[in-house]
C-alpha positions as CSV (number, residue, x, y, z in Angstrom):
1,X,-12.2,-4.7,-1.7
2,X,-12.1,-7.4,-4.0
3,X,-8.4,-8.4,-3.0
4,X,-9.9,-9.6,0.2
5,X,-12.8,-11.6,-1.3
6,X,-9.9,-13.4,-2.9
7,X,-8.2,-13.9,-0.2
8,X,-5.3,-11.8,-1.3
9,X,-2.9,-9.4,0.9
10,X,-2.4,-5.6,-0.5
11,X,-0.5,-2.3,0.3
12,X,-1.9,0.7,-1.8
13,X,-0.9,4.2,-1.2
14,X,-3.8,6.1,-0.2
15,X,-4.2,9.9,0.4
16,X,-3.5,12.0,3.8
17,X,-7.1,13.1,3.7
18,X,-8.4,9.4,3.8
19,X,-11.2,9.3,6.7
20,X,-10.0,6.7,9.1
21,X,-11.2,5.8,12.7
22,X,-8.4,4.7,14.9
23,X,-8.3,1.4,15.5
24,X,-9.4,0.9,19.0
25,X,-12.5,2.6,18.7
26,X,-15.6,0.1,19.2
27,X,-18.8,0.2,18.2
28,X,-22.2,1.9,20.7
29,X,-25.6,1.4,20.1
30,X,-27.5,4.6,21.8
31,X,-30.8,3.4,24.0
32,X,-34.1,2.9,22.1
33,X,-36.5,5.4,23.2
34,X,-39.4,3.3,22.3
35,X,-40.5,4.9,19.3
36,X,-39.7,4.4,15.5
37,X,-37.2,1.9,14.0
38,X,-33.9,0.9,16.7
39,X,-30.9,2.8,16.7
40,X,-28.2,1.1,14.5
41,X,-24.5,0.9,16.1
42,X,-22.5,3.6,15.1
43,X,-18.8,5.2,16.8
44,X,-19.4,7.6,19.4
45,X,-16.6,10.0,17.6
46,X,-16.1,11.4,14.1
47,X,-13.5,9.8,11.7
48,X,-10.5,12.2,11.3
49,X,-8.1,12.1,8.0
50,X,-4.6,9.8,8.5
51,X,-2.7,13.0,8.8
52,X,-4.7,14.3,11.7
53,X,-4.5,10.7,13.5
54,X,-0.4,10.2,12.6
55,X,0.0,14.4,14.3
56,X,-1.7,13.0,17.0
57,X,0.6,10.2,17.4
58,X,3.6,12.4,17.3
59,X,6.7,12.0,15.8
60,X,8.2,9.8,18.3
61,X,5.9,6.7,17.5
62,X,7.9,6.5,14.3
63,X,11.2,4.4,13.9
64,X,13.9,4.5,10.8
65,X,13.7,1.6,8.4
66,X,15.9,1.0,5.8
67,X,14.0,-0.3,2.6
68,X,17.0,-1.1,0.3
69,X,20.6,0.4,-0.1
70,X,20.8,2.9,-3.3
71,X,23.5,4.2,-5.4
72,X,24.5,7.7,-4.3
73,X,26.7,7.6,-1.5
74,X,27.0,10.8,0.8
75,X,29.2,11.6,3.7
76,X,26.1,11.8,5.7
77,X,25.1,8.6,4.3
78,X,28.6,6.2,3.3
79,X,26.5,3.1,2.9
80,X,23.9,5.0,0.0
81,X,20.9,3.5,2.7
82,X,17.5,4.5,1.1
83,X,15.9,5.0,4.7
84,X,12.9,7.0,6.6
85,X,10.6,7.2,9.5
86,X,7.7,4.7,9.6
87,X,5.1,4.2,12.0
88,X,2.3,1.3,11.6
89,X,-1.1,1.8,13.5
90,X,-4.2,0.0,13.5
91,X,-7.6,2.3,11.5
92,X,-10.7,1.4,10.8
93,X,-10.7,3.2,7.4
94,X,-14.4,5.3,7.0
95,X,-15.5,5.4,3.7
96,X,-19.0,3.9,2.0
97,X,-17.9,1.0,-0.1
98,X,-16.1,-0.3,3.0
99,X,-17.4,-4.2,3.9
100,X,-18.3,-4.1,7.5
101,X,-17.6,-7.1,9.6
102,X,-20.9,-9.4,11.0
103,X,-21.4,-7.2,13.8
104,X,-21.4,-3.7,11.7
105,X,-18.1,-2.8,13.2
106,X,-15.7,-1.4,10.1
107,X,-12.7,-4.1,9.7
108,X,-9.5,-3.4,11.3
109,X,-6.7,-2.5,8.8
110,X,-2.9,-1.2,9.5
111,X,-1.7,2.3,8.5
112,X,1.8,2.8,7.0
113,X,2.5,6.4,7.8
114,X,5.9,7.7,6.1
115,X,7.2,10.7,8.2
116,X,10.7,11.7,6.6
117,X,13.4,13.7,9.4
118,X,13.4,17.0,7.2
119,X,9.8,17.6,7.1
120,X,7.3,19.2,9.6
121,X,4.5,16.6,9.1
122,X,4.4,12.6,7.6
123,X,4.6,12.7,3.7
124,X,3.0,9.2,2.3
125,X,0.1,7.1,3.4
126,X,-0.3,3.2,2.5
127,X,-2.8,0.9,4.2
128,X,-2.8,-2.8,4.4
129,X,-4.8,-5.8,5.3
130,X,-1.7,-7.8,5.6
131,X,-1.8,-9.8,9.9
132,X,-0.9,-7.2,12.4
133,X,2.6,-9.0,13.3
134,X,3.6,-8.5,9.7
135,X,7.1,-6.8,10.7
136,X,7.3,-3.3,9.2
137,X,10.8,-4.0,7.4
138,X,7.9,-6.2,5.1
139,X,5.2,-3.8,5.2
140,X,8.2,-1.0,3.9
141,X,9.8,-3.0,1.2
142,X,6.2,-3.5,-0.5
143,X,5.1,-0.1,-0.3
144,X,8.4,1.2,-1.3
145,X,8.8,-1.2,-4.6
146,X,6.9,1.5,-7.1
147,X,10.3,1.5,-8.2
148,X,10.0,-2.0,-10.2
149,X,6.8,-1.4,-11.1
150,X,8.1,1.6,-12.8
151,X,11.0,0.0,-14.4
152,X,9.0,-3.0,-15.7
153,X,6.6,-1.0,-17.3
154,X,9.4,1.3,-18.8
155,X,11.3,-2.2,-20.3
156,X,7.6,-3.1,-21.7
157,X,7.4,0.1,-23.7
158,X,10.8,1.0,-24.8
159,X,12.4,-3.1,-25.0
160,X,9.0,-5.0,-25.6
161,X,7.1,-2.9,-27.9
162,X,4.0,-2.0,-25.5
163,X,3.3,1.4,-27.3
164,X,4.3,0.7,-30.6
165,X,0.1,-0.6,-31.6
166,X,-1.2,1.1,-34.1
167,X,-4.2,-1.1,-35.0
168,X,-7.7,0.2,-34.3
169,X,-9.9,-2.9,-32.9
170,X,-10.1,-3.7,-29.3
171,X,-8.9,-7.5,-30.5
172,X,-5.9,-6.3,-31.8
173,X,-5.0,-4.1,-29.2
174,X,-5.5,-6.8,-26.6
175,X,-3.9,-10.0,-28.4
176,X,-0.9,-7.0,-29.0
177,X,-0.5,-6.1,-25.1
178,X,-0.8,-10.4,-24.4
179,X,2.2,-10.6,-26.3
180,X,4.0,-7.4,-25.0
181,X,3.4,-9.1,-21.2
182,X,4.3,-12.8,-22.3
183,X,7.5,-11.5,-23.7
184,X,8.3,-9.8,-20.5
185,X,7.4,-13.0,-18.5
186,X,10.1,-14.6,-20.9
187,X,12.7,-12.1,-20.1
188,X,12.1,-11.9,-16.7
189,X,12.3,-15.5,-16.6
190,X,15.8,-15.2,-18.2
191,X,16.9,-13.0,-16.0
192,X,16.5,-14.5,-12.8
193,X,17.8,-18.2,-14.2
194,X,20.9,-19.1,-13.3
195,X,23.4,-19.6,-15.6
196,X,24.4,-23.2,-16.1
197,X,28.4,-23.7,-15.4
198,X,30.2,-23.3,-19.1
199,X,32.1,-26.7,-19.9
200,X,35.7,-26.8,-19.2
């Protein structure tokens, strides 16, 4: 990925089907038999999907984490915590475009695996290249802030004027949507200044 040329940390939501191998799994070159071109290294099992690997963990790999506290307080829930099961283990994901390390061994990555109390198997997939002592309170809280995304993009349509182009060149378009972001930097930026103490 080009995150990780740069140097850069991610958590992306990824699929249950995604092929994965599980982490521990190491390379095996098979014996050369002495004729045509030497075996390459390859895993000795086939990758399975991250559903099948977090089943095969079992349900009792994954501990509650609370993410942030919400609004809608229950009796079940007085404190409104917005909370679930979470499990991190280590994958080596499987598909093509994947850069393999000097040794042709697929690079290690973490797999967030959501698995929610009322349901019979884990819902949501995320992986991450973020250090494997990352604490999964951290690993949570970025996954689970789609919810700011959302809401920024929501202010830059309705309060910033995102969708409201109407031109028909690519120039226009894009000096338009530099404007639309810039203004949301500025509000942002007013937002999270604190307010200098009124004089008395």
């Amino acid at each position: 990925m080009g995150l990780e040329e740069r140097g850069l940390g991610y958590v992306v939501a990824v699929k249950a089907d995604t092929s994965v191998y599980p982490g521990d799994v190491e390379l095996v070159t098979a014996a050369y038999s002495g004729r045509g071109p030497r075996p390459k290294p390859s895993y000795p099992i086939p990758p399975m999907s991250l559903r099948e690997l977090a089943l095969a963990a079992g349900r009792d790999t994954f501990s509650q984490v609370c993410w942030r506290q919400g609004t809608r307080k229950t009796a079940g829930n007085p404190a409104a915590d917005m909370a679930s099961k979470f499990a991190l283990v280590q994958v080596r994901p499987a598909n093509r475009n994947n850069t393999r390390a000097e040794d042709g061994s697929l690079r290690l990555k973490l797999a967030l695996v959501e698995w929610p109390d009322n349901t019979d198997e884990p819902t949501d997939y995320w992986l991450t290249n973020l250090p494997t002592d990352t604490p999964i309170e951290h690993i949570v809280d970025l996954a689970k802030i789609r919810w700011r995304i959302e809401h920024d993009y929501r202010e830059l349509k309705t309060g910033l004027g995102l969708d409201h182009f109407e031109g028909r060149t690519w120039t226009g378009w894009n000096r338009h949507v530099t404007l639309a972001a810039l203004a949301q930097a500025f509000v942002t930026m007013l937002r999270l200044d604190p307010k200098a103490p009124a004089p008395a």
